[in-house]
C-alpha positions in Angstrom: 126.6 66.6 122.9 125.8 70.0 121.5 122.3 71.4 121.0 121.5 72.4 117.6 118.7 75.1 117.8 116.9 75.3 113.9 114.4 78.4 113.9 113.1 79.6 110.8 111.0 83.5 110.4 108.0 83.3 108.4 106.5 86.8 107.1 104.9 88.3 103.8 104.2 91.9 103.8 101.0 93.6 102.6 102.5 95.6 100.0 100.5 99.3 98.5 99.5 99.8 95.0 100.6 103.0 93.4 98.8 105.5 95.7 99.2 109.5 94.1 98.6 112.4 95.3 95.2 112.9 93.4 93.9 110.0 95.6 94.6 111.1 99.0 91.4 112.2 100.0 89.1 110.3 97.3 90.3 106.8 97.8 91.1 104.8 100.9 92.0 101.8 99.1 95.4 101.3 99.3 96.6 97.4 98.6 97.7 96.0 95.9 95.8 92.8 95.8 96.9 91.4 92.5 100.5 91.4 93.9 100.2 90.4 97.1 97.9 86.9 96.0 100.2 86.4 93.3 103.5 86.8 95.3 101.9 84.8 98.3 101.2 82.1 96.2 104.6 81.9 94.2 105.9 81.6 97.8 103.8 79.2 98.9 104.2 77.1 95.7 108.1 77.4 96.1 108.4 77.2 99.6 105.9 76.7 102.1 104.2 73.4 101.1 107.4 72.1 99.8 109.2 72.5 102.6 106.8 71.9 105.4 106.3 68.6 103.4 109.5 67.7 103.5 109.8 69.0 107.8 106.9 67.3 108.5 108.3 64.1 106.7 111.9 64.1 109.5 109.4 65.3 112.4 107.7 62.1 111.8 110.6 59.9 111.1 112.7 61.0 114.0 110.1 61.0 116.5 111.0 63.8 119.0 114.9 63.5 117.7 114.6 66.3 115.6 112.7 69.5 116.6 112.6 73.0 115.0 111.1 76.6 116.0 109.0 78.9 114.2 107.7 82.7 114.1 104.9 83.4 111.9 104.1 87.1 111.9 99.9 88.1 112.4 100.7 89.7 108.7 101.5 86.3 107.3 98.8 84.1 108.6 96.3 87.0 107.3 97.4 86.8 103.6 97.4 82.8 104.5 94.0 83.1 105.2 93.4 85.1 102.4 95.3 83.7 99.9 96.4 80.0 100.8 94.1 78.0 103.6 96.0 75.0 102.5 99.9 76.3 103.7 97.9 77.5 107.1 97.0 73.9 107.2 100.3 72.6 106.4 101.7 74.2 109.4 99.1 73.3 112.1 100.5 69.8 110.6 103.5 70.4 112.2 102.1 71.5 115.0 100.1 68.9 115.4 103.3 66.8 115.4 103.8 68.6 118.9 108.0 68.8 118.1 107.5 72.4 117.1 107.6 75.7 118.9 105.8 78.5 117.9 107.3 81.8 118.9 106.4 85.6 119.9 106.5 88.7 117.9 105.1 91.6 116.3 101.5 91.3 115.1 102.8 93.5 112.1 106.4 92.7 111.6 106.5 96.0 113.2 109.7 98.6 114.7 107.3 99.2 117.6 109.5 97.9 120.1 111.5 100.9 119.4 109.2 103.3 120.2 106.0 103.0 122.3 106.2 100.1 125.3 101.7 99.9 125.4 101.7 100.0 121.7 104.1 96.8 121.7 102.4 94.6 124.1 99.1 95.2 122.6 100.9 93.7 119.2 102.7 90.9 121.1 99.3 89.9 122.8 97.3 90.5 119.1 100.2 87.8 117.7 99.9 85.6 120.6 96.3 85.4 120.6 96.3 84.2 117.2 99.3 81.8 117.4 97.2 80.2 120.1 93.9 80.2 118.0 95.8 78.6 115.1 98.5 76.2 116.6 97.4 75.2 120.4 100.7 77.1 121.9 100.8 80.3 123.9 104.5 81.3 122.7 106.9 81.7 126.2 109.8 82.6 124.1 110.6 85.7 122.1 111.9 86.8 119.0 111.6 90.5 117.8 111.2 91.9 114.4 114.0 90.9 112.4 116.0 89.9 115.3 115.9 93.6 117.0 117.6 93.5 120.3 118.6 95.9 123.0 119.1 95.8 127.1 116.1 97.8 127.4 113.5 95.8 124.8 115.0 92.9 126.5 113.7 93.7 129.8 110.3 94.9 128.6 110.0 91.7 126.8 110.9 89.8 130.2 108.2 91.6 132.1 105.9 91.1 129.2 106.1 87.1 130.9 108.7 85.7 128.2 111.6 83.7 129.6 113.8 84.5 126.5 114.6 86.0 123.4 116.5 85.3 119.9 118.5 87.7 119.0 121.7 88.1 116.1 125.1 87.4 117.0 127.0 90.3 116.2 130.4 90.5 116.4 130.7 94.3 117.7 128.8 92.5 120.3 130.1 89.7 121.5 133.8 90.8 120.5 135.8 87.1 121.3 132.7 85.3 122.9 131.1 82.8 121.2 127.7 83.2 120.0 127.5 79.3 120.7 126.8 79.4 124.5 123.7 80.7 126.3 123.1 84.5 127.3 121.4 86.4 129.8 120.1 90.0 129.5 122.6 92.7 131.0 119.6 95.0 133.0 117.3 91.9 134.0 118.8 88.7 134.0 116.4 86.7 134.3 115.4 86.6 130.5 117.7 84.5 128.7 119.1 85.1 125.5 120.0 82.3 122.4 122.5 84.4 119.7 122.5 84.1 116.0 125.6 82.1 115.0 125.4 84.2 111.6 128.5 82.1 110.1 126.6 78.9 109.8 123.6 80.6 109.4 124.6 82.3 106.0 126.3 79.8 104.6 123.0 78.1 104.3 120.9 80.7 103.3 123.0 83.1 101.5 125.5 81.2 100.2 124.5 77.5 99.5 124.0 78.1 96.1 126.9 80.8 95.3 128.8 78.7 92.5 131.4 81.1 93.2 132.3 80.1 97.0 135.1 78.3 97.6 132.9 75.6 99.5 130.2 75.2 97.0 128.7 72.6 96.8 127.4 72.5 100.3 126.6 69.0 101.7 124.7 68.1 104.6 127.3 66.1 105.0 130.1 69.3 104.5 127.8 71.0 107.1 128.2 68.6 110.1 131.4 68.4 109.7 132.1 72.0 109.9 129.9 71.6 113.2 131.9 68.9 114.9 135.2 71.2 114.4 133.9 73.5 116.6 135.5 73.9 120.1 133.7 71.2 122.2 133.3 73.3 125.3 130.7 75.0 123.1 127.1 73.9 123.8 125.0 75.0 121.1 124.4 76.0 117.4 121.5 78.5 117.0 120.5 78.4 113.2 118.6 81.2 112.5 117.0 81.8 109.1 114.3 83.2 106.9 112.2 80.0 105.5 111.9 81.3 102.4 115.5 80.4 102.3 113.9 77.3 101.2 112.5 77.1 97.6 112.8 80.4 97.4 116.0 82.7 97.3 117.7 79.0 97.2 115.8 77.4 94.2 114.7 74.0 94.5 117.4 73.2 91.5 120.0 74.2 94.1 119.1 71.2 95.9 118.5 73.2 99.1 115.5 70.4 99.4 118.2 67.5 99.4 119.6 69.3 102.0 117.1 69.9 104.8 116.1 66.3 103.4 119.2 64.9 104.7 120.5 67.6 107.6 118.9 65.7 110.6 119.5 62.7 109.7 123.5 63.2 109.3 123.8 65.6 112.6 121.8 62.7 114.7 123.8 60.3 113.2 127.2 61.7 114.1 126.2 60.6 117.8 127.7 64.7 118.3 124.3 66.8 118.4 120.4 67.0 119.8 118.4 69.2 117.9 116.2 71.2 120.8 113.7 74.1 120.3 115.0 77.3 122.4 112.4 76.7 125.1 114.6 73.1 125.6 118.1 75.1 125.3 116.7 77.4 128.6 115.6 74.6 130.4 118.8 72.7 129.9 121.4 75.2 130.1 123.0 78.3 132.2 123.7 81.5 130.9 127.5 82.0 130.9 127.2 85.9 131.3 125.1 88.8 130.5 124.9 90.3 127.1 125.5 93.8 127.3 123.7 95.6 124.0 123.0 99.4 125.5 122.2 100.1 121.5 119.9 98.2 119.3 121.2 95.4 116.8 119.6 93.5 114.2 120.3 90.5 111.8 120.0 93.1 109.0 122.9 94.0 106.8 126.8 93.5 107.4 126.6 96.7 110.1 124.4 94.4 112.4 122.2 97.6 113.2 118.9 99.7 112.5 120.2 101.2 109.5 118.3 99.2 107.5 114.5 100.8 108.3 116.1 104.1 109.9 119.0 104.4 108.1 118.4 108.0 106.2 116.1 110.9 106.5 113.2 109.7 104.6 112.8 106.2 106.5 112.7 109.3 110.2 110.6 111.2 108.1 108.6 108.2 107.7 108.8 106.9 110.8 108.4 109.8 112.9 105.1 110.5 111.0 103.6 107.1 111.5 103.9 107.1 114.9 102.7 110.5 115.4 99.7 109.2 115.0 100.1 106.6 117.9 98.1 108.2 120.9 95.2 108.9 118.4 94.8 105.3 117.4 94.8 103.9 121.2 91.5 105.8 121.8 90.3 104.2 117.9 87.9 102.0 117.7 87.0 101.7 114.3 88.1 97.7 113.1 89.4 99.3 109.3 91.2 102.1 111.1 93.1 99.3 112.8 93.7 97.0 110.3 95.4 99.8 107.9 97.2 101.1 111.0 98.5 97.6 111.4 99.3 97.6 107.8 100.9 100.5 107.9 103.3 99.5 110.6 104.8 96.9 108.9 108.9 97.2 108.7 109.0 96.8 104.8 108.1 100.1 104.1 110.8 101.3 106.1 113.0 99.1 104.7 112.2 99.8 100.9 113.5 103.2 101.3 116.6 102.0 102.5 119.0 104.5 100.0 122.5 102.0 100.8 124.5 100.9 98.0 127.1 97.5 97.1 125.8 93.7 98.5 123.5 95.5 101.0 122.1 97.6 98.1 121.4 94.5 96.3 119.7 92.6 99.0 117.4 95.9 99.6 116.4 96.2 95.7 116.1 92.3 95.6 112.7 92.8 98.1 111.8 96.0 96.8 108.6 96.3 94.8 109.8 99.9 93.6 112.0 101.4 91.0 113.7 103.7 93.8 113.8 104.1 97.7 112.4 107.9 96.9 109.1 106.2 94.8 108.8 103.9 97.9 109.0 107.3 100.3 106.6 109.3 97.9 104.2 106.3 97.4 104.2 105.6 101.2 103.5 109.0 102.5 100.7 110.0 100.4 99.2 106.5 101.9 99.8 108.1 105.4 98.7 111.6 104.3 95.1 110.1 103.2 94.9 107.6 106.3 95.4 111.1 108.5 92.6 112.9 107.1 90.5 109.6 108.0 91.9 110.1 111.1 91.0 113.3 111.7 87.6 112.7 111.1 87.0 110.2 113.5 89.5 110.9 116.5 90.4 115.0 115.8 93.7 116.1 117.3 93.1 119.3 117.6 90.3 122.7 117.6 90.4 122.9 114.4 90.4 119.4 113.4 87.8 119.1 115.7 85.5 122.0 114.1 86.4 120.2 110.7 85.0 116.9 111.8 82.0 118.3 113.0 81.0 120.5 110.0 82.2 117.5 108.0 79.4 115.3 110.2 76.8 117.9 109.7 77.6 117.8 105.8 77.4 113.8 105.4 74.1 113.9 108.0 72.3 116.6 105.0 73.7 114.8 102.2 72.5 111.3 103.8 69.2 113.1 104.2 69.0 114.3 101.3 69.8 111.0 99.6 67.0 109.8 101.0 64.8 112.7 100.1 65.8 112.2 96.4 65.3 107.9 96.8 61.5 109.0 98.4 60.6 111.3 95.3 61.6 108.6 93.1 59.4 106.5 94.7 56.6 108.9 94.5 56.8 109.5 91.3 56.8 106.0 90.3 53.1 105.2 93.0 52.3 108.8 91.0 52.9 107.1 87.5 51.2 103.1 88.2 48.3 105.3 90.1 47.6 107.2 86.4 47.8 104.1 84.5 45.1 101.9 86.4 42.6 104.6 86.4 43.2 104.7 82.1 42.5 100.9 81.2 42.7 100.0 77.6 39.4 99.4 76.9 37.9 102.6 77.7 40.8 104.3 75.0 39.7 101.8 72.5 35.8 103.2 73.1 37.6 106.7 72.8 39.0 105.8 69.8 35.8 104.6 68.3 33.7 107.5 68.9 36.4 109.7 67.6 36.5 107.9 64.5 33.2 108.0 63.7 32.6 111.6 64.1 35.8 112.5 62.2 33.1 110.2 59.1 29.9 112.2 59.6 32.4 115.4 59.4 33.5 114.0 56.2 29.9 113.1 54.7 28.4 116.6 55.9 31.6 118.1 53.5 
């Protein structure tokens, strides 16, 4: 029997209000919190609890039968704790189930893996800390930002202590191979690698509710089928898919819910598949050959690559000048600093300045909170530019900076002091003012008063 290996990626970006150029400097404020709680919870309405109702209902009827895997980046469960408790409940309910793997990644849904080898374990270990605080499960198997995979981040992620790692199918890849048979990495073997079969996967959640496809309407039944025609040497069918596929770029009127209602049940009843988390497919399988991926891929776009978040010049502009900033931020302590630098990592950005045109185009504007890729360039820059002065004032990169921060220091120290000088002078006038009235008390004017008046008489007689 085949394996059928169902993963779903779970991640909502912190997204930036519209930051200009007059703030940088003035205002270190940069979210957009009306959007982000409103979008979180359109999500959660449409998707999360809907579908992890409906999971948690065939985790519970098929008692260990059916099994799934899911990534949940550190970004998400923040704006969960923020914004939705009761969807970060709903998924330690399928945890609790204990037929549910929780996988590595990214604290921020970040490119880091492409860049700095400290900075990405220090995310990986932020993630896995969290996953474990939440769910019970320190994560053993890895799956990068939107499926980013190379020979080299494969064998930084094996000596990171992962025993595998998802990863997308490509064709320019795998050439005639199938993705449908277990992988090993091409430099260290020993991590194992489950591919994207991107066919399958697509059809679900890209095409299921294309009225225009030649296969619509798709059936659970339609589904399985096209499953058992598969070569039976084949040993597995890795389904990998964004959940908001669910609810959400598949509307519940598309009967997407019907669907991943009645999925398990037809594939287990066929008597042709097992439904195993990718920990299981390692365990029960051997790689067939090394992968051999010298350049990165992703699941992104039909060119399988980077393009996506470093596609043009802005996104290396953009890029090159976040992480600029990475050596500074290692020797930060400041808990703010961190957060926004986490923030600030986050692979959106990148991707809303993606400048590519057609389907891909589409896709891109489809996430993109902006009316251009160059307002999404401008916006997020100025964001950085004001987040380096910040910067500079705590962790100075150079003489100069260093001279500023200190003159800066000296300048809040007298300002602070004189803040206080100003607050004690108040205060002194006020003791100065209460002191002046008890020593006047109303009788004694009334006396005053009496006495004046009656002199102001014999004045008047004596006339």
């Amino acid at each position: 029997m085949k394996s059928v290996c169902l993963y779903f990626q779970i991640h909502q970006p912190f997204r930036y209000r519209k930051y200009r150029f007059f703030d940088i400097g003035n205002d270190h404020y940069y979210y957009d919190d009306y959007a982000n709680e409103t979008i979180l919870r359109k999500v959660a309405n449409n998707c999360y609890l809907p579908a992890n109702k409906v999971l948690l209902e065939q985790l519970k009827k098929h008692k260990g039968k059916f099994k799934i895997a899911l990534s949940i980046s550190g970004i998400a469960l923040e704006q969960f704790e923020l914004y939705a408790p009761e969807v970060l409940h709903s998924f330690q309910e399928l945890a609790d189930t204990g037929y549910v793997e929780f996988l590595s990644e990214t604290y921020s849904h970040s490119l880091v893996s492409l860049f700095d080898g400290e900075s990405f374990e220090r995310q990986v270990k932020d993630h896995d800390d969290k996953i474990e605080t939440y769910f019970g499960q320190r994560p053993t198997v890895f799956r990068n930002t939107e499926m980013i995979y190379s020979d080299d981040i494969g064998d930084k992620v094996y000596k990171m202590g992962f025993k595998a790692m998802l990863t997308e199918g490509a064709k320019h890849v795998l050439g005639w191979k199938s993705p449908n048979f277990l992988y090993c990495n091409a430099v260290n073997p020993r991590l194992k690698v489950l591919m994207r079969n991107y066919k399958l996967s697509d059809d679900i959640s890209f095409r299921f509710s294309n009225k225009g496809w030649n296969e619509y309407p798709l059936t659970a039944e339609k589904f399985v089928n096209w499953m058992n025609a598969l070569d039976k040497n084949e040993e597995m069918i890795n389904l990998f898919m964004d959940y908001e596929t669910f609810g959400e770029h598949q509307t519940k009127d598309s009967g997407i819910f019907d669907f991943l209602k009645n999925f398990p049940e037809v594939a287990l009843n066929s008597g042709e598949f097992t439904f195993d988390t990718p920990s299981e497919i390692v365990d029960k399988y051997q790689p067939i050959s090394a992968v051999h991926v010298p350049h990165p891929i992703s699941w992104a776009d039909e060119e399988r690559d980077l393009s996506a978040w470093l596609g043009n010049e802005l996104q290396e502009e953009a890029f090159g000048k976040l992480y600029d900033l990475k050596d500074r931020m290692l020797r930060c302590t400041d808990p703010v600093m961190i957060k926004d630098w986490n923030y600030l990592q986050i692979s959106d950005h990148m991707y809303y300045m993606c400048t590519k045109f057609f389907s891909d185009g589409e896709v891109h504007m489809y996430f993109n909170p902006y009316s251009s890729p160059y307002e999404a360039f401008i916006n997020y820059m100025n964001v950085l530019s004001d987040f380096r002065i910040r910067l500079n004032a705590l962790v100075p990169e150079s003489e100069t900076d260093r001279e500023i921060a200190a003159l800066k220091e000296v300048i809040d120290e007298k300002e602070d002091r004189l803040t206080k000088a100003e607050e004690e002078l108040r205060n002194l006038k006020k003791k100065l003012k209460e002191a002046k009235g008890a020593t006047l008390p109303k009788v004694e004017k009334k006396k005053t008063t009496k006495k004046t008046t009656a002199k102001s008489k014999t004045k008047s007689k004596s006339n």
